[in-house]
N, C-alpha and C positions, 0 to 999 in steps of 0.2 A: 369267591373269585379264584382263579388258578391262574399262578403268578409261575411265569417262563423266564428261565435265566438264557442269557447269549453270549458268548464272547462278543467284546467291542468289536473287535474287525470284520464282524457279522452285524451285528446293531447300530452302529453308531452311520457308517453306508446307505440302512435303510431309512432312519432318520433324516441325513438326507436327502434321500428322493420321494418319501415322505411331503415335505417340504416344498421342496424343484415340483412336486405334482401340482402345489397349492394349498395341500394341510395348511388350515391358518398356524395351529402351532402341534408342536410334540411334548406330550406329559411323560415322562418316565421316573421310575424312583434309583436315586442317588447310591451312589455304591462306594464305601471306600469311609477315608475318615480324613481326606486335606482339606476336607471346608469345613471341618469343625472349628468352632463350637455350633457354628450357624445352623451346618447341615449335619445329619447324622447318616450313618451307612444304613441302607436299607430300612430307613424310617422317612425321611421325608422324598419330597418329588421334588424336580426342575422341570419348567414349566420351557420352551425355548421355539425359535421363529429363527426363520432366516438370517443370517448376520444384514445389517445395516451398518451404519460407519461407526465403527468400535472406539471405545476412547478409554482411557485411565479410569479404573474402580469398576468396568466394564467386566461381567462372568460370560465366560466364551466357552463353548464346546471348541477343542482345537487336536489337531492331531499334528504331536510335536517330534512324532520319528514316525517313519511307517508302518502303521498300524496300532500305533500307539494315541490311543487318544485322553483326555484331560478335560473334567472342568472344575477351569481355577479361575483368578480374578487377573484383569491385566493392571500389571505394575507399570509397565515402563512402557513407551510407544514415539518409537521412535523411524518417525517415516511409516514404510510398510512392516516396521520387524516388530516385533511386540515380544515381552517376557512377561510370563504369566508365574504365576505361585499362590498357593494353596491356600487359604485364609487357616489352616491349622496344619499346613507346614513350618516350621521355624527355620529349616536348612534346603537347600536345592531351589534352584529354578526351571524353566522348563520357556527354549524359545522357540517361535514360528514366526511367520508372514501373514498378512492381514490374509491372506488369499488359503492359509490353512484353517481357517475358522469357519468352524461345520456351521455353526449355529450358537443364537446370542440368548441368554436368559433372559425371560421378562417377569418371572415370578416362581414362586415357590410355595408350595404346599407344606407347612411343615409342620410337627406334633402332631397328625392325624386329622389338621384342620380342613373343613372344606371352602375356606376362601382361601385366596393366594394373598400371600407378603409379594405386591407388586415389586420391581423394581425402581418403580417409579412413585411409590408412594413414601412419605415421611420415615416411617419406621426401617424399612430397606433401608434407606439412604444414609439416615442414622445410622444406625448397626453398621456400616461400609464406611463411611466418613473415620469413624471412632476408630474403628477398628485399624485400618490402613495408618491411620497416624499413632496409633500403639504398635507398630512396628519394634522398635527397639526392647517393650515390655512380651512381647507375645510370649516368649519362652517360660515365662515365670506363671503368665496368666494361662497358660497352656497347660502346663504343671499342675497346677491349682485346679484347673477342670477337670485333667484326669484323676487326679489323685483324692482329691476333695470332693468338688464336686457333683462328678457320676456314680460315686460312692451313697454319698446322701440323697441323689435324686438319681438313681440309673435310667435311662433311656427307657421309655413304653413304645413297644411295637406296635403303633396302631396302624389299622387301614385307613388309607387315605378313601375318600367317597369318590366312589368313578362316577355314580349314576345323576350327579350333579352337571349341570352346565358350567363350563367356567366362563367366570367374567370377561368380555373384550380388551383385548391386553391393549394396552396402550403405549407405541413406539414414542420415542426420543424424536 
């Protein structure tokens, strides 16, 4: 398979029109390292569908200055403004408007798996519950990942299987 890189402010546009055409959803693989531990840079996929009504623990494609875009998990929501942050950032936020959110995660591809970790299934939610309320720990447990360990277990680049159907995702 021959894998195309793109600047976001080229990608992340056609995503959504993608979408706006009727694409039930958009797969693409993750880039970056603010959703570690969950997500890894260019190993796992985000699986994502048009925004529906976004709510707190909620992962958003969002584009938080122009041309800048993000997927991180929303913290705070209040009204239409929402602050979103990394699940393996410790420092920084990053805010928008419910009206800048490209598009909402419904699952994820990850370790080379060919089913998706719904969103909406146990294990997601888990991992997200847990996660969010160790907020005050992240930085040490973050620590600990990089340092420990990715050391003793480093990241395998595996392909994710295209030639698979995926599962009918299932909205909120």
């Amino acid at each position: 398979m021959r894998t195309v890189s793109l600047p976001n402010e080229i990608f992340v546009p056609q995503v959504r029109a993608f979408l706006e055409e009727g694409q039930q959803f958009v797969t693409f693989r993750v880039r970056g390292n603010s959703m570690r531990p969950f997500l890894e840079n260019e190993r796992d996929c985000v699986a994502l569908v048009l925004p529906g009504e976004v709510e707190v623990g909620d992962v958003v494609l969002a584009e938080v200055a122009p041309k800048h875009y993000v997927l991180h998990r929303i913290i705070i929501k209040s009204g239409d403004d929402l602050v979103l942050k990394g699940d393996g950032n410790v420092k920084g936020i990053e805010t928008c408007t419910v009206g800048d959110v490209v598009a909402q995660a419904v699952g994820f591809y990850r370790k080379g798996r060919r089913r998706a970790d719904l969103v909406t299934g146990w294990k997601w939610r888990s991992y997200s519950w847990l996660w969010v309320r160790l907020r005050p720990l992240r930085r040490y447990l973050l620590a600990a990942y990089r340092r420990i360990w990715l050391r003793v277990f480093p990241v395998k680049m595996r392909d994710v299987a295209q030639d698979k159907e995926p599962p009918a995702w299932n909205r909120r």
